[in-house]
mmCIF entry with sequence, helices, sheets and N, C-alpha, C, O atoms, coordinates in Angstrom:
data_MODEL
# 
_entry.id   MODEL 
# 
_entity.id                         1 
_entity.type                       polymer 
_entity.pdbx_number_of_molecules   1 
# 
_entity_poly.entity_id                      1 
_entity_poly.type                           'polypeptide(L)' 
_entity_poly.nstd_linkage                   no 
_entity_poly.nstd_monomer                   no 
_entity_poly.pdbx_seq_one_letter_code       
;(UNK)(UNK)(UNK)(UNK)(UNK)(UNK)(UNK)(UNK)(UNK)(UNK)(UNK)(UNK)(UNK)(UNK)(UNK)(UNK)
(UNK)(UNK)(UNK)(UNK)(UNK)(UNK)(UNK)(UNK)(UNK)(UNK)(UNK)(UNK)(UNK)(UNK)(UNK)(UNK)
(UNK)(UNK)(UNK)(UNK)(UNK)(UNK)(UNK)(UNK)(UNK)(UNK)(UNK)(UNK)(UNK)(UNK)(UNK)(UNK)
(UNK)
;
_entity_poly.pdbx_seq_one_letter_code_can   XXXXXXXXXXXXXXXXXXXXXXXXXXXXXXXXXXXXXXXXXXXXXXXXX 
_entity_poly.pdbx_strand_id                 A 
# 
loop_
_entity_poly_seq.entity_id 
_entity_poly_seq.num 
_entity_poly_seq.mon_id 
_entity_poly_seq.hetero 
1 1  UNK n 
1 2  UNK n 
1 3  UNK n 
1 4  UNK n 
1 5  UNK n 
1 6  UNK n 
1 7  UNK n 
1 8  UNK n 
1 9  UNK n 
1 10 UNK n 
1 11 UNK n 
1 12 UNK n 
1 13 UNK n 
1 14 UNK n 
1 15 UNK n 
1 16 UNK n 
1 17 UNK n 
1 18 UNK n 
1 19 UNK n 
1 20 UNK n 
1 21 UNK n 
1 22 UNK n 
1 23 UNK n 
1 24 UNK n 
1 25 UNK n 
1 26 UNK n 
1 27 UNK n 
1 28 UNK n 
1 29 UNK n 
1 30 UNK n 
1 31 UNK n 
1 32 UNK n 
1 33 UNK n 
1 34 UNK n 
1 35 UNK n 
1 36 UNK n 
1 37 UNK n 
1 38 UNK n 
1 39 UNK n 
1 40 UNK n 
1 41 UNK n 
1 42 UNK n 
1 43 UNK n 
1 44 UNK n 
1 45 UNK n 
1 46 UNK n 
1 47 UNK n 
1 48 UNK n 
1 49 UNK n 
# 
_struct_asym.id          A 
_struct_asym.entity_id   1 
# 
loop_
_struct_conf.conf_type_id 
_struct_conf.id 
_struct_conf.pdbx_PDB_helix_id 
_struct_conf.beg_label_comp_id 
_struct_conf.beg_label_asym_id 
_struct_conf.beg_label_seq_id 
_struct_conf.pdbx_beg_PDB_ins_code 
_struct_conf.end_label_comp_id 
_struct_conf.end_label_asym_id 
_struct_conf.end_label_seq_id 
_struct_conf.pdbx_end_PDB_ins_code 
_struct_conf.beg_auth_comp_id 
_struct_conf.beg_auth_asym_id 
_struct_conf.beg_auth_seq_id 
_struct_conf.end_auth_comp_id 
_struct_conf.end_auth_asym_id 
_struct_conf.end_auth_seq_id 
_struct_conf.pdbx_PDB_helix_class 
_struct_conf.details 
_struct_conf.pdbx_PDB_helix_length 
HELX_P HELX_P1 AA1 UNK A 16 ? UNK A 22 ? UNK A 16 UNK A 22 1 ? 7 
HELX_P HELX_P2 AA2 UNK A 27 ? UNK A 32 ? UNK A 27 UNK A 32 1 ? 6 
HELX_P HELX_P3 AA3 UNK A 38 ? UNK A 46 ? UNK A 38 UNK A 46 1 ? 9 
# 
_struct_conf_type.id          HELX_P 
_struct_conf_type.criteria    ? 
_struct_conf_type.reference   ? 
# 
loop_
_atom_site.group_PDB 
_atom_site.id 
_atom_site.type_symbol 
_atom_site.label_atom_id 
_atom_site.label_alt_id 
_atom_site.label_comp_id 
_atom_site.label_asym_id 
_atom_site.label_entity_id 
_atom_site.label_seq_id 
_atom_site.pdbx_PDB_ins_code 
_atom_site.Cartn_x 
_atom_site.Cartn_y 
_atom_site.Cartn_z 
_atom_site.occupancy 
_atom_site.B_iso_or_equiv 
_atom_site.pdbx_formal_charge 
_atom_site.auth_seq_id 
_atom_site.auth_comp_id 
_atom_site.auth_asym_id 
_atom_site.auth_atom_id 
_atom_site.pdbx_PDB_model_num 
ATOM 1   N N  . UNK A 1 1  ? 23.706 -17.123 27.336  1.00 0.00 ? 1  UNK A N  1 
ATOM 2   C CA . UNK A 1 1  ? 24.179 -17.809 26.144  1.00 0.00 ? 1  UNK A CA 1 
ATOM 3   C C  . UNK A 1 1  ? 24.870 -19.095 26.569  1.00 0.00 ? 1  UNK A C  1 
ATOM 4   O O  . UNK A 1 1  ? 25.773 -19.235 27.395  1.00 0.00 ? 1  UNK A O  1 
ATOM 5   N N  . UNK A 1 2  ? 24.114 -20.198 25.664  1.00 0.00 ? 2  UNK A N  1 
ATOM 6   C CA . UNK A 1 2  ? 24.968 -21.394 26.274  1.00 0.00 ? 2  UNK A CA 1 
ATOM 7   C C  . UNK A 1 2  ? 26.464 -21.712 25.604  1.00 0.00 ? 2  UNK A C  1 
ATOM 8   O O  . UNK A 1 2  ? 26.778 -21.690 24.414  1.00 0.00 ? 2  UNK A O  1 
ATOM 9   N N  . UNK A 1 3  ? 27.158 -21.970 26.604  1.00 0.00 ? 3  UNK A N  1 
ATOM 10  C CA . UNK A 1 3  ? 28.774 -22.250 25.959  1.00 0.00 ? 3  UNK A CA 1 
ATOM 11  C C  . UNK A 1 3  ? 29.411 -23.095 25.039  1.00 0.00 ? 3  UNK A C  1 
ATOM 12  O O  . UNK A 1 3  ? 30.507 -23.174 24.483  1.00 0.00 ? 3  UNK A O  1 
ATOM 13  N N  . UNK A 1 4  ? 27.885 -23.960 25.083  1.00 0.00 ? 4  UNK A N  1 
ATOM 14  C CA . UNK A 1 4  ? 28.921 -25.020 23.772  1.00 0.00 ? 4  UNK A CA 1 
ATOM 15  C C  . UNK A 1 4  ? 27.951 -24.996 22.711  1.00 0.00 ? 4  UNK A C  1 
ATOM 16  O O  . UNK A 1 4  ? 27.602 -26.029 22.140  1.00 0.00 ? 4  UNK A O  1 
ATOM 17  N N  . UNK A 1 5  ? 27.374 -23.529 22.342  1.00 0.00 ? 5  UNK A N  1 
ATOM 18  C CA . UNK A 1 5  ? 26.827 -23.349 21.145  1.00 0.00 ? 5  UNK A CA 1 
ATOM 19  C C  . UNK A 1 5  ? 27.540 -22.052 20.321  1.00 0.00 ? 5  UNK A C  1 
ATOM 20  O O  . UNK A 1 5  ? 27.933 -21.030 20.884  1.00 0.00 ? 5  UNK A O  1 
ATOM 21  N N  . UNK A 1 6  ? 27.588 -22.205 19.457  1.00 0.00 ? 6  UNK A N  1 
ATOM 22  C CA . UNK A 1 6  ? 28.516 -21.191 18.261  1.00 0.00 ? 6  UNK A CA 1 
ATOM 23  C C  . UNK A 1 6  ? 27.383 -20.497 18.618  1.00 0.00 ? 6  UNK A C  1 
ATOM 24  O O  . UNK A 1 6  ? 26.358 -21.045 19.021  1.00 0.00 ? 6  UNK A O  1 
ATOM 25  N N  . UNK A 1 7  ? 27.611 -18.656 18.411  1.00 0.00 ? 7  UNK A N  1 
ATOM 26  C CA . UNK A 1 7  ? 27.105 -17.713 18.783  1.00 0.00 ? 7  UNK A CA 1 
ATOM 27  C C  . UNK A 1 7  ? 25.874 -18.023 17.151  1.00 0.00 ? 7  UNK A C  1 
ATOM 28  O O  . UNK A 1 7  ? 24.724 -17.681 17.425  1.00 0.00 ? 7  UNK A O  1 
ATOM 29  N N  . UNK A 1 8  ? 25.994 -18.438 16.040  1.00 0.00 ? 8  UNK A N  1 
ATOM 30  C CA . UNK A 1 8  ? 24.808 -18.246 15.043  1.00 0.00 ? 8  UNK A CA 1 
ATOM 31  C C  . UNK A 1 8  ? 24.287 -19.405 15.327  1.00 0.00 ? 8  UNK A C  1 
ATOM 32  O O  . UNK A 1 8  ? 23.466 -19.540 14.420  1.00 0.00 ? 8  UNK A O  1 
ATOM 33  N N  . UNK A 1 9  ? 24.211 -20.465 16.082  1.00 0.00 ? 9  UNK A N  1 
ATOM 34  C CA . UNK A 1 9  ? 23.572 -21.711 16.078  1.00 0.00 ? 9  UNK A CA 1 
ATOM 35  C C  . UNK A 1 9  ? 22.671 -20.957 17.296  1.00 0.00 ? 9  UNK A C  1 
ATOM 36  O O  . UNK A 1 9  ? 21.638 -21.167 16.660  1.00 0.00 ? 9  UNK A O  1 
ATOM 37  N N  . UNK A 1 10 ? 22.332 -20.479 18.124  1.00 0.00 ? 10 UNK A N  1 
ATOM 38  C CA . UNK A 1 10 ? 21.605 -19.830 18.998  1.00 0.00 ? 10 UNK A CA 1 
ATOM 39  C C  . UNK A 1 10 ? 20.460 -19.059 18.336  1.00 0.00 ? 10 UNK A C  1 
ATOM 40  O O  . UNK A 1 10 ? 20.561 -17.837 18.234  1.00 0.00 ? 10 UNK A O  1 
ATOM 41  N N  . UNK A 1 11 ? 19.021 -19.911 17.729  1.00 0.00 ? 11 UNK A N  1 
ATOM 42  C CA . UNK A 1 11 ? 18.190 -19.944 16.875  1.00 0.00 ? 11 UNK A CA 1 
ATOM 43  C C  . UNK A 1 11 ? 17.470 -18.061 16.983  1.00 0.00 ? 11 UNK A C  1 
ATOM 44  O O  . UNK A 1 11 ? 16.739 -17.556 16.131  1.00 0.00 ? 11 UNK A O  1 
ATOM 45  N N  . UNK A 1 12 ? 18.023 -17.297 18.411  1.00 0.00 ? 12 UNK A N  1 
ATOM 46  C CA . UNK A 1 12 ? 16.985 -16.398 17.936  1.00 0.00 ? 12 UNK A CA 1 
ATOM 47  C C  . UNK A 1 12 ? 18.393 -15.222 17.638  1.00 0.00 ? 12 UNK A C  1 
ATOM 48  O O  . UNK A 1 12 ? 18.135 -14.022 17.734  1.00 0.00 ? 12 UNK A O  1 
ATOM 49  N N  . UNK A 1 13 ? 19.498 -15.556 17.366  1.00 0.00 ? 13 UNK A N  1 
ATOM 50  C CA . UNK A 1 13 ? 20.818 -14.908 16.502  1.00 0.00 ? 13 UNK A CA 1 
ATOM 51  C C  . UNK A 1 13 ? 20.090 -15.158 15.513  1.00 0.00 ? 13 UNK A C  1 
ATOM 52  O O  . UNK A 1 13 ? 19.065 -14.569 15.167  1.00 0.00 ? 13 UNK A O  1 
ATOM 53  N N  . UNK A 1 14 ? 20.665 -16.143 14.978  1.00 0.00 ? 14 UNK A N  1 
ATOM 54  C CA . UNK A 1 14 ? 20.197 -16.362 13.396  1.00 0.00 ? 14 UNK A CA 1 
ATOM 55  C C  . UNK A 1 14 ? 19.211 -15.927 12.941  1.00 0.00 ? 14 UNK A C  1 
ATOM 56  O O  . UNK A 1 14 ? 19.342 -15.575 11.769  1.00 0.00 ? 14 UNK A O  1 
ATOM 57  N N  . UNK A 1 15 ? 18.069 -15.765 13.438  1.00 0.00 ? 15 UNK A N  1 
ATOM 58  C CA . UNK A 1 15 ? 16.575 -15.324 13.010  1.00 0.00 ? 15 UNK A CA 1 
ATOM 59  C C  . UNK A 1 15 ? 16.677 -14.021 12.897  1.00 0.00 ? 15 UNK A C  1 
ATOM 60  O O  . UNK A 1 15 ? 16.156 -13.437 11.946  1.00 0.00 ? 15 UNK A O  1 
ATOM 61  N N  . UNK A 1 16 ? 17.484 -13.264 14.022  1.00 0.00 ? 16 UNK A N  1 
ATOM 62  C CA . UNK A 1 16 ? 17.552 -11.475 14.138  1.00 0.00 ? 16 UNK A CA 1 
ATOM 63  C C  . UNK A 1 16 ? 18.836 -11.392 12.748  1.00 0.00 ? 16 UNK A C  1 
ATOM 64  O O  . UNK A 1 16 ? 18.746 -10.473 11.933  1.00 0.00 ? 16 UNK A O  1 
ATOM 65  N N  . UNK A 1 17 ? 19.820 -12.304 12.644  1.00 0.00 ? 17 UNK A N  1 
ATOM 66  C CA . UNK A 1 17 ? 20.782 -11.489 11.522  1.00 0.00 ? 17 UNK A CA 1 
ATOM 67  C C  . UNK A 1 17 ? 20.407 -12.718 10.368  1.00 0.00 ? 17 UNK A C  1 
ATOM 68  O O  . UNK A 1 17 ? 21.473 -13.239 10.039  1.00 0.00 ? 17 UNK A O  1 
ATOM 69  N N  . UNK A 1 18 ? 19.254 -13.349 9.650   1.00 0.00 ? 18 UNK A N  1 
ATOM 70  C CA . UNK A 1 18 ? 18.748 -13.551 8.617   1.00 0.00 ? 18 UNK A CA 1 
ATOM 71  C C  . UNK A 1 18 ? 18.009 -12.314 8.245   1.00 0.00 ? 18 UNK A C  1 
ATOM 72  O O  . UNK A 1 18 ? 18.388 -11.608 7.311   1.00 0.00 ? 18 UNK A O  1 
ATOM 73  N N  . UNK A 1 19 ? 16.774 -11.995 9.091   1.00 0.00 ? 19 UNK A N  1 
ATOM 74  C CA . UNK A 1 19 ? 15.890 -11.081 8.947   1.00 0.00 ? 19 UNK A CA 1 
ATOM 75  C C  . UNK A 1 19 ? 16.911 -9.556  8.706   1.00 0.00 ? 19 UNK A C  1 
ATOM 76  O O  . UNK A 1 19 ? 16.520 -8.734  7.877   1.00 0.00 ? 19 UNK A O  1 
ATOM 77  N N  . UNK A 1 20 ? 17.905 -9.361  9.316   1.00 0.00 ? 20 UNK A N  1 
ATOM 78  C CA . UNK A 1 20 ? 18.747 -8.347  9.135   1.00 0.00 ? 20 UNK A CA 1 
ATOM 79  C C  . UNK A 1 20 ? 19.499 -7.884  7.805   1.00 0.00 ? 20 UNK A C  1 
ATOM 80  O O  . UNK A 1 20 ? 19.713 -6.751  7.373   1.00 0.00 ? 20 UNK A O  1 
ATOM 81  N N  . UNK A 1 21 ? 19.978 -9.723  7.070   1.00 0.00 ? 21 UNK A N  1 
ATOM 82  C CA . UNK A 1 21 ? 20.624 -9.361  5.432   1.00 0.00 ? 21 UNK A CA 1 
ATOM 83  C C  . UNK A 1 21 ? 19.515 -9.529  4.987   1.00 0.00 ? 21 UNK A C  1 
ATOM 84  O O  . UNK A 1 21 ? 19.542 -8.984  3.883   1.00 0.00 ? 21 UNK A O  1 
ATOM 85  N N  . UNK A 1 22 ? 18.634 -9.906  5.134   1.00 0.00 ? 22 UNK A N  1 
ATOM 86  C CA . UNK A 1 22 ? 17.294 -9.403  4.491   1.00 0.00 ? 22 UNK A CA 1 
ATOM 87  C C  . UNK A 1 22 ? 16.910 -8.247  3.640   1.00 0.00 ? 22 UNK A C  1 
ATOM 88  O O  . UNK A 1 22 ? 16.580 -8.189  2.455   1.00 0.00 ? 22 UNK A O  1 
ATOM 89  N N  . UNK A 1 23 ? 17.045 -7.333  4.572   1.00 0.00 ? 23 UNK A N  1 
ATOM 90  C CA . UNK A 1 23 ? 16.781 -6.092  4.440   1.00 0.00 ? 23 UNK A CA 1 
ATOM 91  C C  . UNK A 1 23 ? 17.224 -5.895  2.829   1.00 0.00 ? 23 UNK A C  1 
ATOM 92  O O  . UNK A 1 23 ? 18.079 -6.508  2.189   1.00 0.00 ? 23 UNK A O  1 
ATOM 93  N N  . UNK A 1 24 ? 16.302 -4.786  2.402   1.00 0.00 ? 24 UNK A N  1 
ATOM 94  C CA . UNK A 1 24 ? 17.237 -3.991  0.915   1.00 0.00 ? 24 UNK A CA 1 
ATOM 95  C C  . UNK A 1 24 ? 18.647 -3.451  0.938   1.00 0.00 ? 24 UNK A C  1 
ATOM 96  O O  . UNK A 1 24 ? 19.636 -3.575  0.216   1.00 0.00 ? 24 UNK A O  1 
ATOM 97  N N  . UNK A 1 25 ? 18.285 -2.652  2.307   1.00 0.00 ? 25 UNK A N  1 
ATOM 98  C CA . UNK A 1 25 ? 19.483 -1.457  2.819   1.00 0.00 ? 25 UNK A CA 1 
ATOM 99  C C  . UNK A 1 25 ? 20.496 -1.989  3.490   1.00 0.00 ? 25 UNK A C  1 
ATOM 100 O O  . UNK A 1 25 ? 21.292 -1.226  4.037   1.00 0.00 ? 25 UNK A O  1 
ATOM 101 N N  . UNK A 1 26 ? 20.690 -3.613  3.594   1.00 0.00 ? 26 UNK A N  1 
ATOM 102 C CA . UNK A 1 26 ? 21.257 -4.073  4.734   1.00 0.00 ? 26 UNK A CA 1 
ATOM 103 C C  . UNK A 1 26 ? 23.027 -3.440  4.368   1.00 0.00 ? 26 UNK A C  1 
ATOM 104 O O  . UNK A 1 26 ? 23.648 -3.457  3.305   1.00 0.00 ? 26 UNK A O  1 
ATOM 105 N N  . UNK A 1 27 ? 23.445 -2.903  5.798   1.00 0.00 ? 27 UNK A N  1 
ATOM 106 C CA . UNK A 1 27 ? 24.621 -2.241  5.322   1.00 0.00 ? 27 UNK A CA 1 
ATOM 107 C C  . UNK A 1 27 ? 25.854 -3.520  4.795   1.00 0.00 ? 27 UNK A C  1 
ATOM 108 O O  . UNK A 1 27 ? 26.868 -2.998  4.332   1.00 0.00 ? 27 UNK A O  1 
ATOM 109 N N  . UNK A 1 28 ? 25.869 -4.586  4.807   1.00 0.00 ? 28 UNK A N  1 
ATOM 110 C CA . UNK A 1 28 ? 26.642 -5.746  4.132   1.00 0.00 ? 28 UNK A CA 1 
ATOM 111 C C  . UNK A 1 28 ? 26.915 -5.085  2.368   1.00 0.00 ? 28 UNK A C  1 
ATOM 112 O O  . UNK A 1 28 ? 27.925 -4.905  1.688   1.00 0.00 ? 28 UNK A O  1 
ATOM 113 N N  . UNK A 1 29 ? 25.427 -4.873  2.139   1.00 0.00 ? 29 UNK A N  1 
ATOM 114 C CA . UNK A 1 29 ? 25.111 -4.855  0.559   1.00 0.00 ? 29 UNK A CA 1 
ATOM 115 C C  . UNK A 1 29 ? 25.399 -3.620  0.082   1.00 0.00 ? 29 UNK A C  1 
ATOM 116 O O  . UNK A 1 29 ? 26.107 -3.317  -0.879  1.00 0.00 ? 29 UNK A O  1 
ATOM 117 N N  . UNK A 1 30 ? 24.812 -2.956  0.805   1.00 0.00 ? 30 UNK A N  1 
ATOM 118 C CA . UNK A 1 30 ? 24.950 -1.344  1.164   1.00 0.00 ? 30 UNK A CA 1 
ATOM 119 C C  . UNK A 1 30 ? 27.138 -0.474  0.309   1.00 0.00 ? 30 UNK A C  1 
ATOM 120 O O  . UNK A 1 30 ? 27.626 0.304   -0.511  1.00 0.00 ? 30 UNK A O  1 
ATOM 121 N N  . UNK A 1 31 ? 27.509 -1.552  1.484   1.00 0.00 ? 31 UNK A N  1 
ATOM 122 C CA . UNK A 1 31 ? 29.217 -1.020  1.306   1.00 0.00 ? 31 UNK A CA 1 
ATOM 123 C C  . UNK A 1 31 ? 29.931 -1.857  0.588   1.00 0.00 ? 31 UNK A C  1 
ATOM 124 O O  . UNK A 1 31 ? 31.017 -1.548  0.097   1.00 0.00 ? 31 UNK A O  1 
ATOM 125 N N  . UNK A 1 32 ? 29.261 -3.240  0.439   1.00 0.00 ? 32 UNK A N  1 
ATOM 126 C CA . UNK A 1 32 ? 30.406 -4.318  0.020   1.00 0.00 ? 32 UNK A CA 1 
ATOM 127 C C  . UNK A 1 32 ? 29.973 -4.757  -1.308  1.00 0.00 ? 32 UNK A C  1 
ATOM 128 O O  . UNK A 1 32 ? 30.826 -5.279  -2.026  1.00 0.00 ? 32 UNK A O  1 
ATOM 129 N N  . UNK A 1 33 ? 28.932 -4.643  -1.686  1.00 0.00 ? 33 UNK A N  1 
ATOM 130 C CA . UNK A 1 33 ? 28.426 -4.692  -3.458  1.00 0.00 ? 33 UNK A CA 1 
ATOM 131 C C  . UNK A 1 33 ? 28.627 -3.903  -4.365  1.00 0.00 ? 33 UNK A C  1 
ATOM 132 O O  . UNK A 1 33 ? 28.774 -4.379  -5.490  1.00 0.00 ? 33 UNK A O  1 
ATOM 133 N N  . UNK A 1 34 ? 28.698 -2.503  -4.187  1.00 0.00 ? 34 UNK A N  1 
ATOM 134 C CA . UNK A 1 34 ? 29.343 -1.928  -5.078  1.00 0.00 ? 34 UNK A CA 1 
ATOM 135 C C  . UNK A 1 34 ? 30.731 -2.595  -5.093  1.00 0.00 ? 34 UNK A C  1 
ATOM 136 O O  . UNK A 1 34 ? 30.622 -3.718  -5.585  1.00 0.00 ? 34 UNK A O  1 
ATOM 137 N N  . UNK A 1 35 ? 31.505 -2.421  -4.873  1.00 0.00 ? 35 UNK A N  1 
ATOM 138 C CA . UNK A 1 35 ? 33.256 -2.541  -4.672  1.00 0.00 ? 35 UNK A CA 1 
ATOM 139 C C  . UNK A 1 35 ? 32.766 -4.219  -5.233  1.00 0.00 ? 35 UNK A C  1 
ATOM 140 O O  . UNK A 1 35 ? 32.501 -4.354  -6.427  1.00 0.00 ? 35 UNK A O  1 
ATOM 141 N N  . UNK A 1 36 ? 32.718 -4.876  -4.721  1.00 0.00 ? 36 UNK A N  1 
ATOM 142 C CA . UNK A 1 36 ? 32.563 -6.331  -5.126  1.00 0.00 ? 36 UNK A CA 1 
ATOM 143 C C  . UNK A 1 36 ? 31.634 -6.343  -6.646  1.00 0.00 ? 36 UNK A C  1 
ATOM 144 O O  . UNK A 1 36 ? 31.559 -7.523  -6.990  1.00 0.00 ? 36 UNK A O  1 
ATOM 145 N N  . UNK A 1 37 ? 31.078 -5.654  -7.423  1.00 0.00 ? 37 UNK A N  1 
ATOM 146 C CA . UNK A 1 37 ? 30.809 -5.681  -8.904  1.00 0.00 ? 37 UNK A CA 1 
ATOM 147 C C  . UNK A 1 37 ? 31.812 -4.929  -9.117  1.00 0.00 ? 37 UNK A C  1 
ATOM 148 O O  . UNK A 1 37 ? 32.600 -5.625  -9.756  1.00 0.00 ? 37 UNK A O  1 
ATOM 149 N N  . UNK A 1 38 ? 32.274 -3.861  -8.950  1.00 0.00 ? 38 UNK A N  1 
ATOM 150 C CA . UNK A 1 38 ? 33.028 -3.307  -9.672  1.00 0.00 ? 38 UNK A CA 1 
ATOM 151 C C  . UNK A 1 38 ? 34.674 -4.522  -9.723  1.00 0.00 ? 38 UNK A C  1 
ATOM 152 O O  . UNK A 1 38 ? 35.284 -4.620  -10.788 1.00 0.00 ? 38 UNK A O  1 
ATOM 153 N N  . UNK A 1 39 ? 35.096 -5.213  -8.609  1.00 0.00 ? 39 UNK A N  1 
ATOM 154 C CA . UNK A 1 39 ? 35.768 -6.105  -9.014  1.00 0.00 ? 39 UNK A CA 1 
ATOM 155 C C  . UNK A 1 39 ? 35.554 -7.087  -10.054 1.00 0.00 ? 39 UNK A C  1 
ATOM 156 O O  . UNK A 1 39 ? 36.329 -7.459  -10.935 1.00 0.00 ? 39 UNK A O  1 
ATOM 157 N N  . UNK A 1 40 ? 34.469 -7.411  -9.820  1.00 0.00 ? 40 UNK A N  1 
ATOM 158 C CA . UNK A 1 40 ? 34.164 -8.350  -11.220 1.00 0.00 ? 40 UNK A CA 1 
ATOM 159 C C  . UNK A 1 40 ? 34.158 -7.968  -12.261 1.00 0.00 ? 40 UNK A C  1 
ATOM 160 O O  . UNK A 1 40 ? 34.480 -8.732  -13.171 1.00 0.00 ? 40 UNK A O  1 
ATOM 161 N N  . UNK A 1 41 ? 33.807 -6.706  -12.512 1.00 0.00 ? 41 UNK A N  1 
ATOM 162 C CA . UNK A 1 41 ? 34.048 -6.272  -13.877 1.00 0.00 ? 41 UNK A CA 1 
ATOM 163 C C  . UNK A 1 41 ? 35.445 -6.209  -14.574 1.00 0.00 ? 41 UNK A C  1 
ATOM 164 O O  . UNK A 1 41 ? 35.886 -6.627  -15.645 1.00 0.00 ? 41 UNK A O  1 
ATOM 165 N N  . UNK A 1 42 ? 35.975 -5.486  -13.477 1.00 0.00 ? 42 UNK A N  1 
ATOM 166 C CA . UNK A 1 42 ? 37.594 -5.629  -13.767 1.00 0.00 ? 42 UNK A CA 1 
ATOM 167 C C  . UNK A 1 42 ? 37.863 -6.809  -14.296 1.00 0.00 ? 42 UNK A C  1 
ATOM 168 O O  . UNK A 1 42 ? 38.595 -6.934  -15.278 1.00 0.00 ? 42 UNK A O  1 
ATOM 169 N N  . UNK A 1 43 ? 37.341 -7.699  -13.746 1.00 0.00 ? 43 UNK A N  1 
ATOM 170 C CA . UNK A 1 43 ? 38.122 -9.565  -13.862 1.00 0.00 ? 43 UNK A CA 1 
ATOM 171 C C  . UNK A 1 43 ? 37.482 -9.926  -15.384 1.00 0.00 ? 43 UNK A C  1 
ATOM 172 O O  . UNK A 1 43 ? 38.238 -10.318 -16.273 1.00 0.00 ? 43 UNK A O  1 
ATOM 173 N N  . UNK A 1 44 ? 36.183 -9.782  -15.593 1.00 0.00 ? 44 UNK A N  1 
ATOM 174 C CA . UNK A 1 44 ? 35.611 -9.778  -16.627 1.00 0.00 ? 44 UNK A CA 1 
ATOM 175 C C  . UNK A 1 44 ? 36.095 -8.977  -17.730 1.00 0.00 ? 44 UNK A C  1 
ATOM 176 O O  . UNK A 1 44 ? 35.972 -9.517  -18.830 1.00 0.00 ? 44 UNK A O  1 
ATOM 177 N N  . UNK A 1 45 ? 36.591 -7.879  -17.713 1.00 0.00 ? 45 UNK A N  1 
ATOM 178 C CA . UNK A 1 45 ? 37.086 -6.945  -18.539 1.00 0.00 ? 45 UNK A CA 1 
ATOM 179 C C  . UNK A 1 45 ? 38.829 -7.806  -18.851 1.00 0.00 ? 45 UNK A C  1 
ATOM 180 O O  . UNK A 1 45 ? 39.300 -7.737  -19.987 1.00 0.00 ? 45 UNK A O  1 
ATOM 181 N N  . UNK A 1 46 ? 39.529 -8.478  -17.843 1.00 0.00 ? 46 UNK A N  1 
ATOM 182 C CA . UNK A 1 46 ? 40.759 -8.565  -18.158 1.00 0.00 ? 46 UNK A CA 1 
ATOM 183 C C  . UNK A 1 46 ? 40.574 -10.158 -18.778 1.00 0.00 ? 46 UNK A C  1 
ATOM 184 O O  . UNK A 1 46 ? 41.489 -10.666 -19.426 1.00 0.00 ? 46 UNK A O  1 
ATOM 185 N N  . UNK A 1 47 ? 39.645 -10.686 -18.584 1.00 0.00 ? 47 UNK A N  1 
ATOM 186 C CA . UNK A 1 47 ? 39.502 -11.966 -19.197 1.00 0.00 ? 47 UNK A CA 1 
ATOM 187 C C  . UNK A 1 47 ? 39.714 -13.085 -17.920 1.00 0.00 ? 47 UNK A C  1 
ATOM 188 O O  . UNK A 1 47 ? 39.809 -14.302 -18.079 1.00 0.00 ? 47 UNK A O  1 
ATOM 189 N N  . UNK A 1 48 ? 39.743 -12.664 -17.162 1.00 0.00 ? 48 UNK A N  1 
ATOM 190 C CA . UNK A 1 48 ? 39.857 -13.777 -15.766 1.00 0.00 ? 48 UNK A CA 1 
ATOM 191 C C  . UNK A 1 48 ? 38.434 -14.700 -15.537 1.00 0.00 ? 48 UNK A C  1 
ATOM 192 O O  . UNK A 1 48 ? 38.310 -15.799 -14.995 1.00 0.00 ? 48 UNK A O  1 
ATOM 193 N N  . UNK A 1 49 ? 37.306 -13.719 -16.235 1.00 0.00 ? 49 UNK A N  1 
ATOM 194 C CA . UNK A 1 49 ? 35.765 -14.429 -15.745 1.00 0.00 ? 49 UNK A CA 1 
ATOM 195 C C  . UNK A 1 49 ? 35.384 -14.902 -17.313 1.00 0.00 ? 49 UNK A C  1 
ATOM 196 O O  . UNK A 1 49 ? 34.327 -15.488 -17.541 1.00 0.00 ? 49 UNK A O  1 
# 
């Protein structure tokens, strides 16, 4: 890995963790989308959105 490149500017990173949130199942979406709509609703429900 070269040193004066940010670890996602290293074109075959980025390609393996694009292709990775890709996914349907990707665990990002998986754990953090539920909880993250259900916040919005809240906000939406209290009049914030």
């Amino acid at each position: 890995m070269s040193e004066d490149k940010e670890f996602y500017d290293i074109p075959e990173v980025l390609k393996y963790y694009i292709a990775h949130r890709r996914r349907p199942d990707n665990p990002n979406d998986a754990l953090e989308r539920p909880i993250f709509l259900e916040l919005a609703g809240n906000a939406r429900k209290s009049g914030y959105y």
